[in-house]
C-alpha positions as CSV (number, residue, x, y, z in Angstrom):
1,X,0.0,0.0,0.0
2,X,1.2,3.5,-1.2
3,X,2.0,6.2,1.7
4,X,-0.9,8.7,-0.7
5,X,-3.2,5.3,0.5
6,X,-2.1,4.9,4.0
7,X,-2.7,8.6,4.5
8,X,-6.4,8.6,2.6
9,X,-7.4,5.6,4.6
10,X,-6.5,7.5,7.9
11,X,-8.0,10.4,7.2
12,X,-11.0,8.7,6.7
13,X,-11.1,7.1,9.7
14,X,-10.6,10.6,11.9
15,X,-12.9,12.4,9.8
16,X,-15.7,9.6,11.2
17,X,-14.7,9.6,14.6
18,X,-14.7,13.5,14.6
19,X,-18.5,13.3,13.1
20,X,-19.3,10.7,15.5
21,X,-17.8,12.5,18.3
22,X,-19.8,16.0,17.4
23,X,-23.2,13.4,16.3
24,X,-22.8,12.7,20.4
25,X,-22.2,15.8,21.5
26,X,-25.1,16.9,19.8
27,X,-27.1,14.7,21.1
28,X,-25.6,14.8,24.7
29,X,-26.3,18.4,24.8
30,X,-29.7,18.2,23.8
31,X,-30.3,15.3,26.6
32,X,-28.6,17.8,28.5
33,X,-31.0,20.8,27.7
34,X,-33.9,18.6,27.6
35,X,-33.2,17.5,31.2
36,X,-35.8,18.4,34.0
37,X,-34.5,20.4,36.7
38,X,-35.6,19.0,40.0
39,X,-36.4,20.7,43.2
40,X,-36.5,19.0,46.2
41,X,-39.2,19.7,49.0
42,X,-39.1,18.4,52.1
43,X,-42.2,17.4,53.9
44,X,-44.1,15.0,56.7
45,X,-47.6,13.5,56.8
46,X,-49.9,14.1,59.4
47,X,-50.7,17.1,61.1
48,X,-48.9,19.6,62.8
49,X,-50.6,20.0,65.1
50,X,-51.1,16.3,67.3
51,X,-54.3,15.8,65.5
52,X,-55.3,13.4,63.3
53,X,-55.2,14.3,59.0
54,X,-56.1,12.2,56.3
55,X,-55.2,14.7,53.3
56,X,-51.6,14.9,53.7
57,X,-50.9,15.3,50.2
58,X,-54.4,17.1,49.1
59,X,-52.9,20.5,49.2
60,X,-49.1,19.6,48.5
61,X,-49.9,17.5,45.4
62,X,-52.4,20.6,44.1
63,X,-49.6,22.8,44.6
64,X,-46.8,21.0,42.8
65,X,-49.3,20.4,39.8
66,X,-49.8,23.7,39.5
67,X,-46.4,24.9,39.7
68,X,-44.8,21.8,37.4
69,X,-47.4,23.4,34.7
70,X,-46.6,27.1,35.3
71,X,-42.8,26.3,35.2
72,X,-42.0,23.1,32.1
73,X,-38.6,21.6,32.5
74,X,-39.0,22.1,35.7
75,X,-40.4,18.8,38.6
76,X,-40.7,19.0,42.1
77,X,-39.8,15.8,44.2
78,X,-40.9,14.8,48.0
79,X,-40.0,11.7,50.0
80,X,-43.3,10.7,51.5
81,X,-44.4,8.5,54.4
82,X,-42.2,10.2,57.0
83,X,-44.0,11.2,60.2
84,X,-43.7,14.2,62.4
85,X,-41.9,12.3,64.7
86,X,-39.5,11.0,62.0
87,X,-39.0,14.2,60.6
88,X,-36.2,16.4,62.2
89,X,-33.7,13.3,62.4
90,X,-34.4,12.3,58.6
91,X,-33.4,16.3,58.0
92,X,-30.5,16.3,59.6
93,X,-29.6,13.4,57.9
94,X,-30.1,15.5,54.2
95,X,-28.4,17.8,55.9
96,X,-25.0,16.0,56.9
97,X,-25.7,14.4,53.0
98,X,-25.6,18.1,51.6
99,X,-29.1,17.1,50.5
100,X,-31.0,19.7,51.9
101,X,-34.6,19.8,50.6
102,X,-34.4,23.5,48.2
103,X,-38.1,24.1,49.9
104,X,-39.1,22.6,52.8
105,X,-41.3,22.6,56.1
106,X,-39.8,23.6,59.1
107,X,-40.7,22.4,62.4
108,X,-40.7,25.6,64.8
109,X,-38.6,23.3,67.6
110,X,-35.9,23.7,64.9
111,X,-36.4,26.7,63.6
112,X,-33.9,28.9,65.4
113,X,-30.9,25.9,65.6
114,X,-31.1,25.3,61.4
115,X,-31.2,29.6,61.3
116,X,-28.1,29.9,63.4
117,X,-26.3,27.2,61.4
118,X,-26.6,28.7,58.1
119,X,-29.1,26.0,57.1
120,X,-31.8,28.1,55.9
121,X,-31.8,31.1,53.6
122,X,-32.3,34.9,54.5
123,X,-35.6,35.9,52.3
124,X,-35.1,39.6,52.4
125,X,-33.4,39.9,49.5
126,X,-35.9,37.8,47.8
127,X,-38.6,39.5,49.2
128,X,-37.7,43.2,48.8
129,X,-36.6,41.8,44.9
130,X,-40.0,40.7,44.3
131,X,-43.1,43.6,43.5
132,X,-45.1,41.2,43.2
133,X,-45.1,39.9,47.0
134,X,-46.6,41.9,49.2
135,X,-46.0,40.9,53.5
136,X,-49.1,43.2,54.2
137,X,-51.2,40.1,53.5
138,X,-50.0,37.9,56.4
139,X,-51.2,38.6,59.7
140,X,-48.1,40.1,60.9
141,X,-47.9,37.8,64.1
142,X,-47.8,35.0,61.6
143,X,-45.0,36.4,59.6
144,X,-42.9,37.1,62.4
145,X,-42.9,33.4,63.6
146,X,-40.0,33.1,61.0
147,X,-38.2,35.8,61.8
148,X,-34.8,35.6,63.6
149,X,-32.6,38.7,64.8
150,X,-34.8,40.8,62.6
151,X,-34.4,39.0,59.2
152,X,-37.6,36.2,57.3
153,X,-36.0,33.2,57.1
154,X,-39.5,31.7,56.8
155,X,-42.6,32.1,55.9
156,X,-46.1,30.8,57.5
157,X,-47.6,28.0,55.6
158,X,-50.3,27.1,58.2
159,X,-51.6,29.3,61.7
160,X,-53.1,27.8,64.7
161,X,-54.4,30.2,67.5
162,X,-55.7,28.8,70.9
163,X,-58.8,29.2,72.3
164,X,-60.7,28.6,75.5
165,X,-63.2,25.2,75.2
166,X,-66.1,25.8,77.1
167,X,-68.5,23.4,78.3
168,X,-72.2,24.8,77.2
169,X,-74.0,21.9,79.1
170,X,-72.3,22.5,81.9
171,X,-72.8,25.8,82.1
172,X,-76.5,25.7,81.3
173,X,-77.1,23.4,84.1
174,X,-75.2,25.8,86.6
175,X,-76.9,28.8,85.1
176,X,-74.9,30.4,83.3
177,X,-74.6,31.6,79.2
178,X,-71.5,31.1,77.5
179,X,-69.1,34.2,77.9
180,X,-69.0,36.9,75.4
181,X,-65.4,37.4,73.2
182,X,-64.5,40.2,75.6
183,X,-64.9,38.6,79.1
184,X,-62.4,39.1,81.8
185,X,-60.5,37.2,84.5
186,X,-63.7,38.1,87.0
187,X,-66.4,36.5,84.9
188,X,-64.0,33.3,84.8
189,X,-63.8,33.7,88.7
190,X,-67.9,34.4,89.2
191,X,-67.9,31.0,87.0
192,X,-65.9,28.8,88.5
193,X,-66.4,30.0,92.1
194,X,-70.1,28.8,91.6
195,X,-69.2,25.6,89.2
196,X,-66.7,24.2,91.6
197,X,-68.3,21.9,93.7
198,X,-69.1,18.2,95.2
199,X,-72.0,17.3,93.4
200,X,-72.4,13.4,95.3
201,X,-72.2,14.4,99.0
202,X,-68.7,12.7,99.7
203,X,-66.5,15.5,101.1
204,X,-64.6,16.0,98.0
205,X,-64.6,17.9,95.1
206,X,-65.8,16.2,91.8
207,X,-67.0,19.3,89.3
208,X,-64.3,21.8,88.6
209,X,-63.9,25.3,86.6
210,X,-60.6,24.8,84.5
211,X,-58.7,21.7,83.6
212,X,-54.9,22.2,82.1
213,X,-55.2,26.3,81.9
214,X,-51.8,27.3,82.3
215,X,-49.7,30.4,84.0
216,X,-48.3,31.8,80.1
217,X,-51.8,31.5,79.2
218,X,-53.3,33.8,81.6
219,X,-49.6,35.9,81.0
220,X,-50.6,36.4,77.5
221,X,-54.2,37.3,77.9
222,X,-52.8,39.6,81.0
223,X,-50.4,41.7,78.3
224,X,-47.0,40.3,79.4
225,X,-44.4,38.6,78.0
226,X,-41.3,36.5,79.5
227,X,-38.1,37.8,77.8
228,X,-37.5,40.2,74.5
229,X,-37.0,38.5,71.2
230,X,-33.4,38.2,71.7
231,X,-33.2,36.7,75.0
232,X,-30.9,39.2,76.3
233,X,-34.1,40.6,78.9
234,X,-36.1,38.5,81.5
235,X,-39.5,39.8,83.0
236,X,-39.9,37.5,85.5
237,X,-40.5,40.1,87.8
238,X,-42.8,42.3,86.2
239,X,-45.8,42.7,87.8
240,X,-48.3,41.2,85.2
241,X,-46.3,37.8,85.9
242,X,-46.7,38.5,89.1
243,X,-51.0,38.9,88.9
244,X,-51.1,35.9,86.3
245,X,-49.3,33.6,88.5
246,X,-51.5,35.0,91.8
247,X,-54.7,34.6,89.9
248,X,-53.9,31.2,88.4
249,X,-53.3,30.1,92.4
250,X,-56.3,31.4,93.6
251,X,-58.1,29.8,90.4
252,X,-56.7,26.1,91.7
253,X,-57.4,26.8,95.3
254,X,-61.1,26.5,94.5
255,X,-60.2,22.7,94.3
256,X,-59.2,22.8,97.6
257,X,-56.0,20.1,96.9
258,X,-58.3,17.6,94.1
259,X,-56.2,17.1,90.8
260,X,-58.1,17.3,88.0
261,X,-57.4,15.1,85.0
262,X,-58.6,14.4,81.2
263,X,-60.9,11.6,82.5
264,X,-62.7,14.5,84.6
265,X,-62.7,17.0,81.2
266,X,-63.8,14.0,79.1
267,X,-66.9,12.9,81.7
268,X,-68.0,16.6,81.2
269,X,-67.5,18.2,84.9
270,X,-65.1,20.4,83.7
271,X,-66.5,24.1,82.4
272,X,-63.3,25.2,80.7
273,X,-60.0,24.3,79.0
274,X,-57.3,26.1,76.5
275,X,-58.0,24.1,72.9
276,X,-56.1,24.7,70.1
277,X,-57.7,26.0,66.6
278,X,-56.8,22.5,65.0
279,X,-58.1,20.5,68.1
280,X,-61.2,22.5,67.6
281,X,-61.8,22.0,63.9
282,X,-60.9,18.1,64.3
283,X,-63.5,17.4,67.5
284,X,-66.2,19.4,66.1
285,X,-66.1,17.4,62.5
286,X,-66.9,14.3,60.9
287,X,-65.4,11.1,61.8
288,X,-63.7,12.8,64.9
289,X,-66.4,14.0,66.5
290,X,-68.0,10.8,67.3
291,X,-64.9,10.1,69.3
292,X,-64.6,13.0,71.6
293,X,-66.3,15.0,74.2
294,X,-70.0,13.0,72.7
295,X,-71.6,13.9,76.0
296,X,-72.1,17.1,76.0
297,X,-72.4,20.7,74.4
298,X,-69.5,22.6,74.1
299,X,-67.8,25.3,71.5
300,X,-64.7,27.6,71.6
301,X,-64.3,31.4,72.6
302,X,-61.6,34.0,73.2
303,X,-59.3,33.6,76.5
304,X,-60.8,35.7,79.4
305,X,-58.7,39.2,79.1
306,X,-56.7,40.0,82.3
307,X,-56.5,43.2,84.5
308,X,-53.8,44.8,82.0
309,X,-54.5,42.7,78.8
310,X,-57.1,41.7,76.5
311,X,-58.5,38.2,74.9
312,X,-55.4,37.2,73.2
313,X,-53.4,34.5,73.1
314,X,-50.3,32.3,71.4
315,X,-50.7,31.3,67.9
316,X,-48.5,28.9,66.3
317,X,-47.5,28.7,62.9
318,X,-45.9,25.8,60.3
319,X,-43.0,27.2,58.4
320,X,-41.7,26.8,55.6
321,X,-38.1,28.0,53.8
322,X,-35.5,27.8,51.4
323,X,-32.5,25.8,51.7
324,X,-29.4,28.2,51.7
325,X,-27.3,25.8,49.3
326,X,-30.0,25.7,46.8
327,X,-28.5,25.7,43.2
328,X,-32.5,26.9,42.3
329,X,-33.0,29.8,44.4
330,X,-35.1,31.6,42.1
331,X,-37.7,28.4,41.5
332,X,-37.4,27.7,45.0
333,X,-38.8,31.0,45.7
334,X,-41.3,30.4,43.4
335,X,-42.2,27.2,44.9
336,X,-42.5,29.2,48.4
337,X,-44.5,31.5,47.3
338,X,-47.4,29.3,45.9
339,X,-47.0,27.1,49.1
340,X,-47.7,30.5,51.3
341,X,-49.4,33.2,49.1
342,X,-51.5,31.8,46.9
343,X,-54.7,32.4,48.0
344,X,-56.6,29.3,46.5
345,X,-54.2,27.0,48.2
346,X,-54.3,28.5,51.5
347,X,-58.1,28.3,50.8
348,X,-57.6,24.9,50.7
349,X,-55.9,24.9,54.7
350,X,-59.4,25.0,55.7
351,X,-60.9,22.6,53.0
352,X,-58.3,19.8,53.9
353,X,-56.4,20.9,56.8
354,X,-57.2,21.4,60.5
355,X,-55.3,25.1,60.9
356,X,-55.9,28.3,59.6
357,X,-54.2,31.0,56.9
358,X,-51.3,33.1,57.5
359,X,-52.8,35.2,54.9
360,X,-55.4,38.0,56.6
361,X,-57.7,37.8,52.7
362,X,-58.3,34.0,53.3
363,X,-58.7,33.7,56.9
364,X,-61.4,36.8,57.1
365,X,-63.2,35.6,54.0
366,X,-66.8,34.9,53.5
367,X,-66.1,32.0,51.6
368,X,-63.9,30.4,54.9
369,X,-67.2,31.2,57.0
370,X,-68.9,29.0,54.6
371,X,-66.5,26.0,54.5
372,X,-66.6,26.3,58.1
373,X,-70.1,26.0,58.3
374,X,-70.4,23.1,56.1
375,X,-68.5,21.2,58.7
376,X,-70.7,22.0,61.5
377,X,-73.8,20.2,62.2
378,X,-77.3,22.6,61.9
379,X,-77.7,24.4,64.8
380,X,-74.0,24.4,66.5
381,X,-72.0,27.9,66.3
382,X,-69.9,28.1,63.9
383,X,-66.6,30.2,65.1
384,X,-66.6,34.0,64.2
385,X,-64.1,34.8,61.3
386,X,-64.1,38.3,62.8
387,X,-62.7,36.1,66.2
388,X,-60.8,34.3,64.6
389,X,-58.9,37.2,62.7
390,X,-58.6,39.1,66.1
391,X,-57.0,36.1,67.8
392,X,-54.1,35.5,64.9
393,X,-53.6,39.5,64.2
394,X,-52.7,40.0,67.9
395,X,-51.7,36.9,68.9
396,X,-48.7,35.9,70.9
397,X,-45.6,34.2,69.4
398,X,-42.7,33.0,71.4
399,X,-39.2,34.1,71.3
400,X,-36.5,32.3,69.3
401,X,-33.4,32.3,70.8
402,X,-30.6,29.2,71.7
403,X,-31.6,29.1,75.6
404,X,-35.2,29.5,75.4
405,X,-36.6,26.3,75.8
406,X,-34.3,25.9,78.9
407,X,-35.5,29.0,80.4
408,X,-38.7,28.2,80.2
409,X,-38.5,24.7,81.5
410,X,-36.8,26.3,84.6
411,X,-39.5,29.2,84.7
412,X,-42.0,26.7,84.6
413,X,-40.8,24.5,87.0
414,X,-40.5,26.9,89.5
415,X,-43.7,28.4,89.1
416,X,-44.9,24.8,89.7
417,X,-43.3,24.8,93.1
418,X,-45.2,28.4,93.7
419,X,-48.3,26.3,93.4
420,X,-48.2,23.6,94.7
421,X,-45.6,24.4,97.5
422,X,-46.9,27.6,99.2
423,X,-43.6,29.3,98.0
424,X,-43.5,33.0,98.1
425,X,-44.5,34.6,94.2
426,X,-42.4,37.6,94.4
427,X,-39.3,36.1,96.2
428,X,-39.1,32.5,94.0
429,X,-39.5,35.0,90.8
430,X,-37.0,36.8,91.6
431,X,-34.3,34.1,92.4
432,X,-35.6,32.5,89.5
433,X,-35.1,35.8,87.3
434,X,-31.6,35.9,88.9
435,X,-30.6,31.5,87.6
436,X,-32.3,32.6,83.8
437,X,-30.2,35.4,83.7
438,X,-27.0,34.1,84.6
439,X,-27.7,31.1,81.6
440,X,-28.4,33.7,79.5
441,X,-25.2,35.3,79.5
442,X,-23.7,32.0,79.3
């Protein structure tokens, strides 16, 4: 063979390797651009909120429809069947994996460790770069459930207020009507002075007034608070701890020394007990209600308002955020946004939830009253919206700081010993004050 042949043969053979080369690089690029980008969103089933919830994935499948059609080439993927209780240790886990979810819910327990360790993204930017999102619409107690050291690094997904359950048969047989939104610390007392009692002749008390009512309820309602949002103050001292703690004393000593207990709350001799939104929706609906408090009338109203307060009280929120290593920031956003603000899917919170919207439109609108309604049996109240909207607007949300939990355990405990010890209120707060402040500064 001629070097001219050798030499035709081989370039022969590179100029098809170099069009089979470019034939796959074609094609690998288009596989490439035809290739879904994939958010991850990270999610439980089950309720937030203790109670139980059959439509899990109603709202979260609508959503991701929605936005998988509004955004093509783009898919959202969740790992499902992980429970509440599963849920922060199968995070951390994604976490340690750098497989943080882009979008995901964030369980308020959490909330302030995964801030503080760079887990979660600051949404200012986001939200100041965006004219289309306005934070008017939340309830601003809501919104500021995800906020750490004055920066949203979340956003409310789902609100639950507490209320005050009140048993109406009870109350009927005693005499009394049900308490209007606006009652006070006195009308509880008139109630209870006259409800407590020993209704069989045995020497000890078997009817009681309030069953699991708490000293930072009555703080709450009373227009206190426990420490500033940055944990660097403690109020332990001040003197609308002081009256809650004093009137929740005098509240007990009706009992004179009997323990009251769910058995006694589920038997209906108990008037009154703090009941969360969601415990309220689940009870007073369809199959749930056939399971709890059956023997008698009861509905929800506002906390009784102390001396220096009004009928508030906490509300709780689920959060959701973006991951602060997401490659899809924007989308993730996006994502966020139609978890949170779009008002048809919050709609559907009360359609296949047991909470409430973060979003003030939703919560206060006619339409809500109605799907309430339709889950009420003729003749029951149905709770106000106009209540309802009061009790998030100016509800009560917790600090978030590293030692809070602590503290309050320690609060908590020692207010425990106040009574059920005799203790003096004013000299065990302040020694009390004295320990929270020294872990503080820890």
């Amino acid at each position: 063979m001629t070097k001219y042949k050798e030499d035709k043969k081989r370039w022969k053979c590179t100029f098809f390797v170099t069009i089979v080369v470019i034939i796959c690089s074609i094609g690998g690029l288009g596989y490439l651009a035809n290739k879904p980008i994939v958010l991850e969103f990270g999610m439980f089933v089950g309720s937030n909120w203790d109670v139980a919830n059959a439509n899990s994935y109603q709202i979260i499948d609508k959503v991701i429809a929605e936005f998988e059609k509004e955004h093509p080439g783009v898919k959202v993927h969740y790992t499902g069947g992980i429970r509440k209780t599963d849920y922060a240790e199968w995070f951390a886990q994604k976490i340690l994996k750098g497989e943080t979810p882009d979008v995901a819910m964030i369980l308020s327990d959490d909330f302030d460790k995964l801030v503080s360790l760079g887990v979660i993204q600051n949404l200012d930017e986001l939200i100041k770069n965006d004219r289309s999102f306005d934070t008017n619409k939340f309830y601003e107690s809501a919104l500021n459930i995800g906020v750490y050291e004055d920066n949203q690094y979340a956003l409310p997904y789902e609100v639950v207020p507490m209320l005050m359950f009140v048993n109406k048969s009870l109350l009927k047989q005693e005499g009394f009507l049900v308490p209007e939104d606006n009652w006070t610390w006195d009308d509880l007392y008139t109630i209870c002075s006259k409800i407590t009692k020993d209704t069989d002749g045995d020497g000890i008390i078997d009817q009681f007034g309030t069953y699991n009512y708490g000293w930072t309820e009555l703080l709450y309602s009373n227009g206190g608070q426990l420490f500033n949002q940055e944990g660097s103050q403690v109020y332990l001292t001040d003197q609308k701890v002081i009256d809650s703690i004093k009137f929740l004393k005098k509240l007990l000593e009706l009992n004179k020394g009997v323990k009251v207990t769910q058995n006694d709350f589920d038997a209906g001799k108990v008037a009154f007990m703090p009941l969360s939104f969601a415990e309220y929706r689940t009870y007073k609906t369809y199959p749930y209600k056939m399971n709890k408090y059956t023997t008698f009338k009861w509905d929800c109203i506002t906390m009784p308002a102390g001396e220096n307060g009004s009928n508030l009280s906490e509300v709780n929120a689920l959060l959701m955020g973006i991951s602060s290593q997401s490659k899809h920031k924007a989308l993730a956003w996006e994502l966020l946004k139609m978890f949170t603000y779009n008002e048809a899917f919050q709609m559907d919170i009360f359609r296949y939830s047991q909470g409430a919207s973060p979003l003030k439109k939703v919560t206060g609108s006619k339409k809500t009253e109605q799907i309430l309604r339709e889950d009420t049996d003729d003749g029951e109240k149905v709770i106000d919206t106009g209540v309802l909207n009061h009790v998030i607007e100016n509800g009560v949300s917790t600090p978030k700081f590293p030692q809070y939990r602590q503290s309050m355990a320690l609060a908590t405990g020692e207010v425990d010993k106040i009574l059920s010890e005799e203790k003096d209120v004013e000299n065990t707060l302040k020694i009390t004050q004295r320990t929270i402040e020294s872990l503080l500064q820890k």
